[in-house]
C-alpha positions in Angstrom: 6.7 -31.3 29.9 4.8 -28.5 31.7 2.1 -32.0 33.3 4.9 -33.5 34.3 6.3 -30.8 36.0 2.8 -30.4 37.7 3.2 -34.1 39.0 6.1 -33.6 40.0 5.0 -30.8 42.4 2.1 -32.6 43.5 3.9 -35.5 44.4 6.2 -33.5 46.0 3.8 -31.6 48.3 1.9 -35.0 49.0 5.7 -36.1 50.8 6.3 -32.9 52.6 2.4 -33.0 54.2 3.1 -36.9 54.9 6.6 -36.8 56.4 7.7 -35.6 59.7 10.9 -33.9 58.3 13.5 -31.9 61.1 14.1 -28.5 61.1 17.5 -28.6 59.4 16.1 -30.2 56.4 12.9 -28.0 55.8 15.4 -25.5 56.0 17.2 -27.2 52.8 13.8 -28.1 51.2 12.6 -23.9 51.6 15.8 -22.9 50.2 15.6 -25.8 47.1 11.6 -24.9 46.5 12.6 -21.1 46.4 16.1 -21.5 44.2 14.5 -19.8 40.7 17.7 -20.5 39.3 16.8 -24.4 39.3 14.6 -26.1 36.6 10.9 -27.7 38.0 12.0 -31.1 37.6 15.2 -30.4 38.9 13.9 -29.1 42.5 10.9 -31.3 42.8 13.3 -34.6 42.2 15.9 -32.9 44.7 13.2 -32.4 47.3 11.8 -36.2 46.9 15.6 -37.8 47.3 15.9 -35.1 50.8 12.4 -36.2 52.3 11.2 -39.6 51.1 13.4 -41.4 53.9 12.1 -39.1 56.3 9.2 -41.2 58.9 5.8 -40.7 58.3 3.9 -38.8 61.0 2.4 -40.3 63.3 -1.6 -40.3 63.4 -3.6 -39.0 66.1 -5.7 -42.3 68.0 -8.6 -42.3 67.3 -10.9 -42.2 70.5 -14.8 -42.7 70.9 -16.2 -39.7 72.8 -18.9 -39.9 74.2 -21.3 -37.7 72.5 -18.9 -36.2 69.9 -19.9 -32.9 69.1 -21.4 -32.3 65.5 -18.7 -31.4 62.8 -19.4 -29.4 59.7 -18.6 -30.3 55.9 -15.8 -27.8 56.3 -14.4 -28.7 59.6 -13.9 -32.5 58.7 -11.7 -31.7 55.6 -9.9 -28.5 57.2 -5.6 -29.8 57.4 -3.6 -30.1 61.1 -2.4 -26.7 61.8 1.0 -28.0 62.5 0.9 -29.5 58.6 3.2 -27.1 56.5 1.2 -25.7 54.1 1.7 -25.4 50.2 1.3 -22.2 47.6 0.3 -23.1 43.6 4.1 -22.3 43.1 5.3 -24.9 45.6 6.8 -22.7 48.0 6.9 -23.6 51.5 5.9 -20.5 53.8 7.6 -20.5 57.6 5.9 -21.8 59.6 5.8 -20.0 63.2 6.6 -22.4 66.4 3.5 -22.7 68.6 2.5 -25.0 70.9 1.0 -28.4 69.2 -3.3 -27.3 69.4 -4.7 -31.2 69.4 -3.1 -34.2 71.0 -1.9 -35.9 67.6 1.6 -35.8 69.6 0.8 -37.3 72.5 1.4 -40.8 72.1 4.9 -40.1 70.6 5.9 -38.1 73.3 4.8 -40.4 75.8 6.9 -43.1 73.8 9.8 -41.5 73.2 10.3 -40.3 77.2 8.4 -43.3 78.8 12.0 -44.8 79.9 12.2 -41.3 82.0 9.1 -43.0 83.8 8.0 -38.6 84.9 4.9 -38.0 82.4 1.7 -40.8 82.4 -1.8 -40.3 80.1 -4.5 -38.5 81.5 -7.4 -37.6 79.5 -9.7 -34.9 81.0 -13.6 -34.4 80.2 -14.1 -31.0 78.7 -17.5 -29.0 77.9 -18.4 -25.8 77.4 -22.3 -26.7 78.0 -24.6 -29.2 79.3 -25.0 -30.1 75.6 -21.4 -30.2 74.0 -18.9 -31.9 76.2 -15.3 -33.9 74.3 -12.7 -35.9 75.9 -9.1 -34.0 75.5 -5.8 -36.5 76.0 -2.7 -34.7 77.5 0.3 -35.8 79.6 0.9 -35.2 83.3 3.7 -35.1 85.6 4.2 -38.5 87.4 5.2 -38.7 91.4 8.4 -39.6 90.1 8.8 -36.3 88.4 8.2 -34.5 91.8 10.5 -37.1 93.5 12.8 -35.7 91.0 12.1 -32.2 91.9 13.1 -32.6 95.5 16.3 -33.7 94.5 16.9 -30.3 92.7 15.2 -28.5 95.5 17.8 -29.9 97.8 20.6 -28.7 95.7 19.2 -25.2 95.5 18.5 -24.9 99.3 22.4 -26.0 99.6 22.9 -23.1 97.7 20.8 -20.5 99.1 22.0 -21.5 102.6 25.8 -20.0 101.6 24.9 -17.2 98.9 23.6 -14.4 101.0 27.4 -14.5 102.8 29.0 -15.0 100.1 27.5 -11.7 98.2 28.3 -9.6 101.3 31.8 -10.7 101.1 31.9 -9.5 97.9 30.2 -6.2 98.6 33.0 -5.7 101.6 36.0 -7.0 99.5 37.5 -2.9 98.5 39.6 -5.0 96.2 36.5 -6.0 94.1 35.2 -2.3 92.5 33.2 -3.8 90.0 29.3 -4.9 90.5 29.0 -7.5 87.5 29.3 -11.1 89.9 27.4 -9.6 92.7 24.7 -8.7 90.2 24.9 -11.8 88.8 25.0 -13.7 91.7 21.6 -11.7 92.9 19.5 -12.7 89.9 20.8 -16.2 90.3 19.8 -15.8 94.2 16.3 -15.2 92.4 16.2 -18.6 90.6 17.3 -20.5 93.4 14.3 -19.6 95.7 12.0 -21.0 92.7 11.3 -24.3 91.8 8.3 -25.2 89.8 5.6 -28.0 90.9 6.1 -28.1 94.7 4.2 -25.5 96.1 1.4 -27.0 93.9 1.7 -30.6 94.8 1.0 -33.7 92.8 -2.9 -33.9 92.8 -2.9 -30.0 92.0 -1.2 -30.4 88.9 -2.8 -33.8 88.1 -5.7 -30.9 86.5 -3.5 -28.2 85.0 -3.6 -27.2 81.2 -0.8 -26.2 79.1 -1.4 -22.5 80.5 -0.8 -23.4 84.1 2.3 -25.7 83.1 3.9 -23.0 81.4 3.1 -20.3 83.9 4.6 -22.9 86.8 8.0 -23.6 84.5 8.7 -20.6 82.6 10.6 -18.0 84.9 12.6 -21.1 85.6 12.9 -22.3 81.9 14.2 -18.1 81.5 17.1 -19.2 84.3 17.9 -22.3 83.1 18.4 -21.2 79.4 19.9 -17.5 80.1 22.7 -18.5 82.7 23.9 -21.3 79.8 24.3 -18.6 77.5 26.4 -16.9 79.5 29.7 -16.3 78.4 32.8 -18.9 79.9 35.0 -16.1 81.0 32.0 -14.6 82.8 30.6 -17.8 84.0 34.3 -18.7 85.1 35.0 -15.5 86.9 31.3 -16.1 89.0 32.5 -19.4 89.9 35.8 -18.2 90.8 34.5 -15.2 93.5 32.1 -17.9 94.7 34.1 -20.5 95.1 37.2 -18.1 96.7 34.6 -16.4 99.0 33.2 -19.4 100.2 36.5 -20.9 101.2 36.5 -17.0 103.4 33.2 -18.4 105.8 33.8 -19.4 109.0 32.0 -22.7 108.4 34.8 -23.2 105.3 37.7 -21.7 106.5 40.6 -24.1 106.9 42.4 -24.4 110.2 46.3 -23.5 110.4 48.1 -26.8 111.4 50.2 -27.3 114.0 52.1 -30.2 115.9 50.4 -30.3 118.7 46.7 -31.2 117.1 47.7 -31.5 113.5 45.7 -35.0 113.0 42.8 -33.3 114.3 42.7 -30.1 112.4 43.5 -32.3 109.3 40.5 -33.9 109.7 38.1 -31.6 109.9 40.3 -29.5 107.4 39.3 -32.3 104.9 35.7 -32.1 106.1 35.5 -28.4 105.2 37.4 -29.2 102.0 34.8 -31.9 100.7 32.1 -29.6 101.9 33.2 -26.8 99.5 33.5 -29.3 96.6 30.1 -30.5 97.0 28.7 -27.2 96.8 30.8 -26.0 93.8 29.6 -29.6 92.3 25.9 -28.4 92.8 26.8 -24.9 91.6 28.2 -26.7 88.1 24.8 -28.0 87.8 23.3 -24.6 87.2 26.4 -22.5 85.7 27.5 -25.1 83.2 29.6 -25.9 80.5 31.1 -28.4 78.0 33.7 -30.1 79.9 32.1 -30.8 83.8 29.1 -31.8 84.9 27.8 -31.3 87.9 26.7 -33.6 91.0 22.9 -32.5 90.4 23.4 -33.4 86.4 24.8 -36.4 87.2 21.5 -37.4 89.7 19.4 -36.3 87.0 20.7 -38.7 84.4 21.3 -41.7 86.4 17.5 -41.0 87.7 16.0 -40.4 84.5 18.3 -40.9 81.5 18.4 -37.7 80.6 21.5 -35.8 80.0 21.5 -32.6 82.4 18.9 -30.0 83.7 19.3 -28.1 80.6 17.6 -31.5 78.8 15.3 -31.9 81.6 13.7 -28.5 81.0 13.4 -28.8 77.6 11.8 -32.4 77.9 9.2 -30.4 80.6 8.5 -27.9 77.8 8.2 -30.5 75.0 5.6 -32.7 76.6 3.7 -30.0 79.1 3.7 -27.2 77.9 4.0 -27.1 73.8 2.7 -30.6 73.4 5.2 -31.8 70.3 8.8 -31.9 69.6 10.9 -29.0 70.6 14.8 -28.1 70.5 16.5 -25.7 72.9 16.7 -23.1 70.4 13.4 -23.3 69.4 12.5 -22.9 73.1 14.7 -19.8 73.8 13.3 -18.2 70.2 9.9 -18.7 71.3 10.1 -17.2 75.1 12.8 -14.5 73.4 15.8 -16.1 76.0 18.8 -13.9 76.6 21.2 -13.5 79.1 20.7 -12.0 82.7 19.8 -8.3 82.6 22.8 -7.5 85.2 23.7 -4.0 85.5 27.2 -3.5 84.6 28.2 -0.3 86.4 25.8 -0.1 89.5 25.3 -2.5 92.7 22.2 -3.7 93.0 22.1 -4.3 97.1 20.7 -1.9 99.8 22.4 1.4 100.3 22.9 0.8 104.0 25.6 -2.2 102.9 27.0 -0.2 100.2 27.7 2.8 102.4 29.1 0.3 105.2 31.4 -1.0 102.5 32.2 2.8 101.2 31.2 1.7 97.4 27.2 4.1 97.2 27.5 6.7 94.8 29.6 9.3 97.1 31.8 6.8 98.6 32.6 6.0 95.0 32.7 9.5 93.5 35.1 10.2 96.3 37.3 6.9 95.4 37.2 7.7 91.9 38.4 11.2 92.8 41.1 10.5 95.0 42.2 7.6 92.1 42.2 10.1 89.6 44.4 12.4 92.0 47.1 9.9 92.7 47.6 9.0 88.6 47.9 13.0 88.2 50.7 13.2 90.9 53.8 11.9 89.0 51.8 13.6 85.7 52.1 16.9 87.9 55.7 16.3 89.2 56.5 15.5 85.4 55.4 19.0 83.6 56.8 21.0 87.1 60.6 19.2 86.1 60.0 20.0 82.4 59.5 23.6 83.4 62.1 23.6 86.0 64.3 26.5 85.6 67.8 28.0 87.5 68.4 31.9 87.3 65.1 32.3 84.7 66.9 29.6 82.1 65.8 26.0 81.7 68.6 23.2 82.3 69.2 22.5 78.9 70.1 25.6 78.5 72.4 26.2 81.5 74.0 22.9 80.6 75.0 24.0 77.2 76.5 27.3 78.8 78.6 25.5 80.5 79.9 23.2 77.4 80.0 26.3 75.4 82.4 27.9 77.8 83.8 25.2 80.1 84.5 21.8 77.5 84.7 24.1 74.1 86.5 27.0 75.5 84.8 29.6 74.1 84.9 33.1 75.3 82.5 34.7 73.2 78.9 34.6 73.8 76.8 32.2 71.8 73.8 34.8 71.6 70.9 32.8 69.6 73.3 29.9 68.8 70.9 27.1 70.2 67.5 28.6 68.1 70.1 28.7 64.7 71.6 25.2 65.3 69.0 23.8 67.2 70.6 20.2 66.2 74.2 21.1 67.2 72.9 22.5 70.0 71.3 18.9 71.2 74.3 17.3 70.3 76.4 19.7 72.5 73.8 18.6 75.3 74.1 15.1 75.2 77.4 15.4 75.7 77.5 17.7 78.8 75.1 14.8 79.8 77.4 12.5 79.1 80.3 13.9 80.7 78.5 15.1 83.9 75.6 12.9 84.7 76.5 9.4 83.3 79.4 8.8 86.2 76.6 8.9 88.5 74.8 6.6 86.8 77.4 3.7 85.4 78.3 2.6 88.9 81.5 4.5 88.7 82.9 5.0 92.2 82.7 8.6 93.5 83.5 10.1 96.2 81.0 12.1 98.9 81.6 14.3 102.1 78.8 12.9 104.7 76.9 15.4 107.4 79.7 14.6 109.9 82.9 15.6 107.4 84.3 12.2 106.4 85.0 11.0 102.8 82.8 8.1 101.8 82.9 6.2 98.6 80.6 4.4 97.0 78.4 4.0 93.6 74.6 5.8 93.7 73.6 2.6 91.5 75.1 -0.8 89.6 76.9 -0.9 86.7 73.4 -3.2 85.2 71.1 -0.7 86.3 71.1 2.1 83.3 73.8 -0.3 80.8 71.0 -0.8 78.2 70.5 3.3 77.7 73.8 4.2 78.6 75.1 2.1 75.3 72.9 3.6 73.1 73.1 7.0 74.1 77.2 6.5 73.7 76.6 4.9 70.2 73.9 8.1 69.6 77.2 10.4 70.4 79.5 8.8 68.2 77.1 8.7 65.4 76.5 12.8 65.7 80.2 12.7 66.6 80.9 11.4 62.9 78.0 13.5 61.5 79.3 16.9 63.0 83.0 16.1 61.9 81.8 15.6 58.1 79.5 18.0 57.9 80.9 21.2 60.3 79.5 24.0 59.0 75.9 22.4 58.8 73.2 24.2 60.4 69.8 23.3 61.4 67.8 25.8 63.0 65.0 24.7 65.2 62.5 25.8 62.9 63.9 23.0 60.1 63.9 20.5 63.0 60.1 20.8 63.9 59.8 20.7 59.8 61.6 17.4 59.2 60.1 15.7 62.6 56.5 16.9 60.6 58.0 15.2 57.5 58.0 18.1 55.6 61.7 18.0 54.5 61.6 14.7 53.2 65.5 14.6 52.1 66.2 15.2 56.2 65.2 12.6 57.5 68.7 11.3 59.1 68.2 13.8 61.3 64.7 13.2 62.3 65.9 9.5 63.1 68.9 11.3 65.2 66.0 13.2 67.1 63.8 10.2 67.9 66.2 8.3 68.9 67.7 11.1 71.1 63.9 11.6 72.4 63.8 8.1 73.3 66.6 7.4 75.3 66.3 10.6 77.5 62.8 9.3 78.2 64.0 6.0 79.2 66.4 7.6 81.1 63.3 10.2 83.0 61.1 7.7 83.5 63.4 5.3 85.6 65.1 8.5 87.8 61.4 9.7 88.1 60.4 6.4 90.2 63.6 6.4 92.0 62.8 10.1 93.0 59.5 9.1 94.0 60.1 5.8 95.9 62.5 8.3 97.8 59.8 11.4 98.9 57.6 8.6 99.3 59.8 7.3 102.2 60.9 10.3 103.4 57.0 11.8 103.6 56.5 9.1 106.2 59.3 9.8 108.4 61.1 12.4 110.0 64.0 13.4 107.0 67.1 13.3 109.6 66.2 9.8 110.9 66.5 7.9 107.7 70.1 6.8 107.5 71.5 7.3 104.1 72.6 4.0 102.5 75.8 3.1 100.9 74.6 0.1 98.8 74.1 1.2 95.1 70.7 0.7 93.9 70.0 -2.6 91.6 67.3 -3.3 88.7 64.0 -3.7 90.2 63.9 -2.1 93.3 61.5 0.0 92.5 59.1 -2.1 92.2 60.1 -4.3 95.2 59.5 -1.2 97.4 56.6 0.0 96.3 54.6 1.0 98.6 56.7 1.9 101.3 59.6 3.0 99.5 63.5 3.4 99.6 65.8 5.9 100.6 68.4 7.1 97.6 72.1 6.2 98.2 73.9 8.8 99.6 71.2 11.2 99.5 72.3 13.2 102.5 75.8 14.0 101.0 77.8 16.3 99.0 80.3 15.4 95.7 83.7 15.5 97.1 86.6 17.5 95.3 89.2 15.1 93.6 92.3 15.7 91.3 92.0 15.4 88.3 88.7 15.7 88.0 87.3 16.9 83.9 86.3 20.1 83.5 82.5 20.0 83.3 82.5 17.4 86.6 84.2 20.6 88.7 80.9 22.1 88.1 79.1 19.9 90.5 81.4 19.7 93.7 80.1 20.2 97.1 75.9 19.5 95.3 74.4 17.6 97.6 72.5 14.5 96.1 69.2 15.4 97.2 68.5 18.5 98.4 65.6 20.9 99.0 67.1 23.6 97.3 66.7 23.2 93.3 70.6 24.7 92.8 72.0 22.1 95.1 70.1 19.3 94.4 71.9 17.0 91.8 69.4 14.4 91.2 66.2 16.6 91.0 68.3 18.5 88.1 69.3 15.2 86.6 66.1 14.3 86.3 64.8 17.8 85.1 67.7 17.6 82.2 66.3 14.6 80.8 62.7 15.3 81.0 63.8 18.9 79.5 65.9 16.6 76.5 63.1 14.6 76.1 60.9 17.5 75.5 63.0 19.5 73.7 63.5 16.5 71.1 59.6 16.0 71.4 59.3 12.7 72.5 55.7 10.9 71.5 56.3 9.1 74.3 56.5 12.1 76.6 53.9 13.9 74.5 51.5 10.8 75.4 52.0 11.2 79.1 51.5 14.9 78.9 47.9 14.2 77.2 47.4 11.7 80.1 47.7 14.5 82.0 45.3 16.6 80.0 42.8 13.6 80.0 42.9 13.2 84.0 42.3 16.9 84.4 39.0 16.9 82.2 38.0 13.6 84.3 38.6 16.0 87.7 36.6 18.7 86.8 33.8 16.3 85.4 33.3 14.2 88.8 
């Protein structure tokens, strides 16, 4: 058993020394040869069924030098390197990829590319004395192959001619804050002022070794390789910024059409058009992917059957350089290929254009500073509302003095009421809210007194504009309506309200769900005032307060953000809250108020807002508590820069 086991092995190392076997099968055949969990026989038969249709490698030609130099016992039995080599236990070390040391490779190279018609046989006459002197065979570029080169050259220079524009435009774009394209694009600015053979010319290269080929092709075999590993969202956006700065040039720009010469314009409209797509063709050539080849590709494999420049390089390699077979990863393992080294955070262009363009390191830091300031505004405005007070008490507080005394009718003082029902004291303001503030906002018609004395009516905002939190804040009510009526003599200090929102009173946790919700909806309710209120200073910080006419057209969903920048001036704004019959209780509370005001008494919709920031806090809205450490965030980021 144990001799035929040796065979076996023999007979299996004979086929793996004869064969030429691809990578992805040695792979297989390592991993069989070095599974100890398989029998002898069992491997060695597995490896002979993998290899034996495999094609026998090809044997070096023989050639008649003509003084051979003298050979040792030794050196005439001494194995190819590129032959994998064998241990007693039929293990099959990695081998490491080299370039090919002989020419046994040459003849199949020049076979397998020879309908490429770029490499020819040359053999060159080496000695290292006047007394040893061998003839060495090797493959050289043809004049086709510089023909070729030319080609590519002109598809670079096309580039080169736009690129230097097109990455100022992109350094003067204050839209465009981050450096990755333009850093990009400069190292691809790099490759495009290099192309290999034709600063040497033909007859030059006619004598170069496999040292001088690489040196000429392998900064542009690190170009070729790294830019296709880029990833397509990258490579996609660089296109993009090329393609949409290109179309900026003069040379590119289209003309605006008009009746008078519109047949002219559209011609050379179409001009520039087909222009920009035979640039962005050429550009595919060298930024590719799966789906779109590029003019330049296509050239190269109507010219010389081969697929793209990618393949072209690797073919370059293959027969100049390594002298044997070679895939594109073998290649990029070899040279250790990776993807441009682009700085991701700095721009890599002179400080004179970076100052012009405000984006060097102070123009920045001040950029980032005033940035940083703006987000903190509306964070500032926020925590000044939260802390808004009247007469030393907040407007929670104030609001349920009036319900205490104006809707419950209570004479006697509620002294620490709110802190020993913290939860009927929330309940008591959502209703003042309810009762005061929600007319203003349900596009109910109210009335107003305007600067000059006359009656005006008219709703602040539509009945769609707060309906979504308006319904839910009325189904909240009735919900702690029908709580407070079954369970009246309940109390829930605010102490046992921090404890159940904490979870630690696991059998309350109704009312934690009455708290959140209550949170929630006062937030909803801040945040939308809070842009209203701001889209109103905003207007009013650009003019002169007493020439902005006060509108009488209610306020619809979305205006906000229609009016962004320049803002909108609040309905009403200018006037007071007429006196009616019949008006509720709690409403009487806020006749003559103007609706904006300077004064913090007299202005109803700062204090509308204040109350439901105030709600939102007091019910401790994560949603609020989020934006206040926003807040704390920016603050660190200020003092940092």
């Amino acid at each position: 058993m144990q001799q035929s086991d040796k065979r076996l092995e023999q007979k299996t190392n004979r086929l793996i020394a004869r064969k030429e076997i691809p990578d992805s099968k040695m792979e297989a055949v390592r991993a069989l040869l070095n599974n100890a969990g398989l029998q002898p026989h069992e491997k060695y038969n597995a490896v002979i069924q993998l290899v034996q249709d495999c094609q026998d490698k090809v044997k070096p030609a023989k050639t008649e030098p003509l003084a051979p130099p003298k050979r040792s016992a030794s050196s005439r039995t001494t194995k190819p390197d590129n032959e994998p080599k064998t241990s007693a236990s039929g293990r099959v070390p990695t081998v490491p990829i080299t370039p090919a040391s002989g020419s046994q490779h040459i003849n199949q190279l020049l076979q397998t590319y020879k309908e490429t018609g770029l490499f020819r046989k040359r053999y060159l006459i080496e000695s290292s004395n006047f007394l040893k002197f061998w003839i060495r065979k090797r493959l050289v570029p043809t004049r086709k192959l510089f023909r070729v080169f030319r080609v590519i050259s002109s598809h670079q220079e096309k580039l080169m001619n736009v690129l230097p524009q097109i990455m100022e435009a992109i350094v003067k774009d204050p839209e465009i804050t981050s450096p990755v394209t333009f850093n990009h694009l400069r190292i691809f600015r790099k490759w495009m002022m290099n192309v290999p053979f034709l600063s040497a010319g033909y007859n030059q290269s006619l004598w170069f070794d496999s040292q001088s080929f690489e040196s000429e092709l392998l900064s542009y075999c690190r170009m070729v390789f790294g830019f296709g590993m880029l990833e397509t969202d990258l490579r996609e956006n660089i296109i993009l910024m090329f393609e949409s700065k290109l179309r900026e040039l003069p040379d590119f720009k289209k003309e605006a059409l008009t009746e008078n010469d519109h047949a002219a314009k559209q011609k050379r409209n179409l001009a520039k058009e087909k222009a920009v797509y035979d640039i962005i063709l050429s550009l595919r050539s060298f930024l590719p992917d799966a789906n779109t080849e590029g003019s330049l590709d296509n050239f190269i494999k109507s010219t010389t059957k081969i697929e793209n420049l990618r393949d072209l390089t690797v073919v370059l390699l293959e027969c100049l350089v390594f002298k044997r077979r070679m895939s594109r990863a073998e290649i990029k393992r070899y040279y250790s290929i990776t993807i441009p080294d682009a700085d991701q955070t700095r721009w890599e262009c002179s400080n004179d254009l970076l100052k012009k363009a405000g984006k060097d390191s102070e123009s920045l830091r001040k950029a980032r500073l005033k940035s940083l300031q703006e987000e903190l505004a509306p964070y500032n405005e926020m925590v000044e509302l939260i802390n808004l007070k009247i007469d030393g008490r907040e407007l929670t507080f104030n609001a349920f003095s009036d319900h205490w005394h104006i809707f419950s009718n209570k004479r006697q003082e509620f002294g620490n009421y709110p802190e020993e029902n913290f939860f009927f004291f929330l309940d008591d303001c959502t209703n003042y809210f309810i009762q005061v503030y929600v007319p203003l906002l349900n596009g109910s018609i109210q009335k107003f007194i305007s600067p000059d004395q006359t009656l005006v009516e008219g709703a602040i905002f539509t009945p769609n504009y707060f309906e979504s939190q308006i319904s839910i804040l009325l189904d909240l009510q009735r919900d702690l309506f029908s709580y407070r009526t079954k369970n009246p003599n309940s109390l829930i200090s605010l102490d046992e309200v921090r404890k159940i929102q904490q979870g630690k009173l696991a059998t309350m946790n109704h009312i934690k769900s009455f708290v959140d919700h209550m949170g929630a909806v006062f937030y909803s309710f801040a945040v939308e005032l809070h842009a209203v209120y701001r889209a109103h200073t905003r207007l009013m910080s650009d003019q002169v307060a007493h020439l902005v006419p006060a509108s009488q057209d209610p306020l619809r969903p979305g205006i906000v953000y229609d009016h962004e920048e320049e803002g909108f001036a609040l309905p009403f704004y200018n006037m007071k809250i007429a006196k009616q019959d019949k008006l509720p209780p709690l409403l009487k509370t806020i006749v003559g108020k103007y609706i904006m005001s300077d004064s913090v008494r007299d202005g109803l919709f700062k204090c509308m807002l204040a109350f439901c920031y105030q709600m939102a806090y007091e019910c401790r809205s994560p949603l609020l508590e989020r934006d206040i450490d926003r807040r704390s965030e920016i603050r660190r980021l200020i003092e940092a820069i």
